[in-house]
C-alpha positions in Angstrom: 44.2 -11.6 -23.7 44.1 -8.5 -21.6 47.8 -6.9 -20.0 47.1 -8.1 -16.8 47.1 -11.7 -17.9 50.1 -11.4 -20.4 52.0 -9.9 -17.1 51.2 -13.1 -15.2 52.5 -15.6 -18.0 55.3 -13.5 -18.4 56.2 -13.4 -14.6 55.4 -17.7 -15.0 57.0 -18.5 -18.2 60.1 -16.6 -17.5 60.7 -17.2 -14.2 60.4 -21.2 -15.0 62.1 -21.1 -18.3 65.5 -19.0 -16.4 65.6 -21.9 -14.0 65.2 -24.3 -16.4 68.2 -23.3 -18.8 71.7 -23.8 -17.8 74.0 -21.2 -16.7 73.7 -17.7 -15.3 71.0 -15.1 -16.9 71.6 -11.4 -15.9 68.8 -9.1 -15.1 66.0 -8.7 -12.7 62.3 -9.1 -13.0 61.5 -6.7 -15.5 63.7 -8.8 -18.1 62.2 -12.0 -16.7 59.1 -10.4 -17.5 59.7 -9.1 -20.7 61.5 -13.0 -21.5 58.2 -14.2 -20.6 56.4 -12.5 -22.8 58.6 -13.0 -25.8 58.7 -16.4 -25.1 54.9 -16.3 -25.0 54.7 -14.9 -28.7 57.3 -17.5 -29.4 55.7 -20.5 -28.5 52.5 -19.8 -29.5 53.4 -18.9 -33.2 55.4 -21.7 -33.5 52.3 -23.9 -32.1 50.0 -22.1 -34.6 52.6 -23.0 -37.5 53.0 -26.3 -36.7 49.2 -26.9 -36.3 48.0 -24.8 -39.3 50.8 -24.4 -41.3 50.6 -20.6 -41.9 52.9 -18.4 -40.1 50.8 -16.0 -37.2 51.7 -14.1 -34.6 50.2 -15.4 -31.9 50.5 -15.5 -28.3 49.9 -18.5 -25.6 47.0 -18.2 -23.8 46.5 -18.3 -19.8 46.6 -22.2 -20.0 48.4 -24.9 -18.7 49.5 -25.8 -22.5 49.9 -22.1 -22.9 52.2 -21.9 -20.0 54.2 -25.0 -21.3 54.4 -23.3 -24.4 55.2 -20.1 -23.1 58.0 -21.5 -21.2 59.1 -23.2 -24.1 59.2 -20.0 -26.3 61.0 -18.4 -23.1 64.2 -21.4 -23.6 64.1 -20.3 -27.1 64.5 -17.0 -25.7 67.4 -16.9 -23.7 69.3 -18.9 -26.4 68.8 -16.2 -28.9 69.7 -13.7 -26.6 72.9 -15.6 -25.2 73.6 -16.0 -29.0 73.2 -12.4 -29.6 75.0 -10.8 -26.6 78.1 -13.0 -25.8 80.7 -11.7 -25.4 84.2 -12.3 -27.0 87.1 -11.8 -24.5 
């Protein structure tokens, strides 16, 4: 998959998968972009382990169940990231 098309999942997935998730996520587009694609690699690794078995690397392709995946990955995302940067006060 060329750059131009792993921008335009990222801009999808991680626009879709911030509104999906409750609560308030910080950052512009860039980080919604860079969500995106992270959630990409995500989802499709974990769709290549669950349907092969073997652990890949993988990205989702331009696809409607690459999207879904993507967006999937993205929730996955913003978890991991609210896990890793909360805050104690």
């Amino acid at each position: 998959m060329n750059i131009l098309a792993w921008i335009v999942l990222g801009l999808i997935a991680g626009a879709i998968g911030k509104a999906i998730y409750p609560g308030h996520q910080g950052g512009g587009i860039l980080a919604t972009l860079l969500l995106g694609i992270v959630g990409a690699f995500i989802g499709g690794t974990l769709a290549t382990l669950l349907t092969t078995g073997s652990l890949q690397f993988t990205a989702a392709t331009l696809s409607i169940p690459g999207i879904i995946l993507a967006i999937v990955g993205a929730i996955i995302a913003i978890f991991l990231w609210g896990l890793i940067s909360r805050r104690t006060a």
